[in-house]
Structures are given as structure tokens and as C-alpha cells.
N, C-alpha and C positions, 0 to 999 in steps of 0.2 A: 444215758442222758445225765449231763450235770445238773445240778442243785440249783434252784432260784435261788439269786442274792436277796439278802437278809433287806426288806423293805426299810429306808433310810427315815428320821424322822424330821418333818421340813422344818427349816430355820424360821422362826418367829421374824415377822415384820420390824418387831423393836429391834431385834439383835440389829440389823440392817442400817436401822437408824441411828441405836448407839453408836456403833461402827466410823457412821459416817460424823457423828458427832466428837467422839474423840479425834478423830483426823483432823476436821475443823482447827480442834482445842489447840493439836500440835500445829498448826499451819502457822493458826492467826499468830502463836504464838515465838515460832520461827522467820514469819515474816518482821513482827512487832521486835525482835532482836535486832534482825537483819536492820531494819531502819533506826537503830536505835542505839548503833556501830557508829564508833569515832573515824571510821574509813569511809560511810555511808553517803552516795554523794547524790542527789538529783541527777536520774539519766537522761538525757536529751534526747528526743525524738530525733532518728538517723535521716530518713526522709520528710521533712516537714514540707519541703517546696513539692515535693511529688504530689503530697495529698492535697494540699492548696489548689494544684494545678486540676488534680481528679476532683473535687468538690465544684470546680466552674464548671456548668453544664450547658450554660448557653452564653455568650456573646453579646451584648447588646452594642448594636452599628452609631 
């Protein structure tokens, strides 16, 4: 018979959070570049009439 594996020790809830908190840190802060670029141009929604057209629901005669 082989050996139980060595019982692992669970990751702390903060770690989890730090985690996701430094990720945040880089986003915001990747994005805040991105927008902040002398090439950075407002992108125009591709379908606008599509969604116009999907947002009427009813007809009024």
C-alpha cells in the first residue's frame, strides 16, 4: 500500500482577497494607462441601431 499524502494546509480567506486585490491594483491601473494614451480614442458602439431596434418591445398603432 502507498503512503497518504502529507495533509496540505488550507489557503487563508485574506490570501484570496489580497490576490484579488492586487489584480484590481494592476487593472485599474492598466486600464487608467490605456485611457490616458495619446492614441486612446473613444470606441463606438458597432451595433447601436440593432440595440435600438431590440429595446422596442411593443408598437404603439
Amino acid at each position: 500500500m502507498s503512503k497518504r499524502p502529507t495533509p496540505k494546509k488550507r489557503k487563508p480567506k485574506s490570501d484570496g482577497r489580497r490576490q484579488h486585490s492586487e489584480f484590481l491594483l494592476l487593472e485599474v491601473r492598466r486600464l487608467r494607462n490605456l485611457q490616458n494614451s495619446p492614441y486612446a480614442v473613444r470606441a463606438e458602439p458597432k451595433n447601436k441601431a440593432d440595440k435600438a431596434l431590440k429595446g422596442i418591445t411593443r408598437i404603439k398603432a
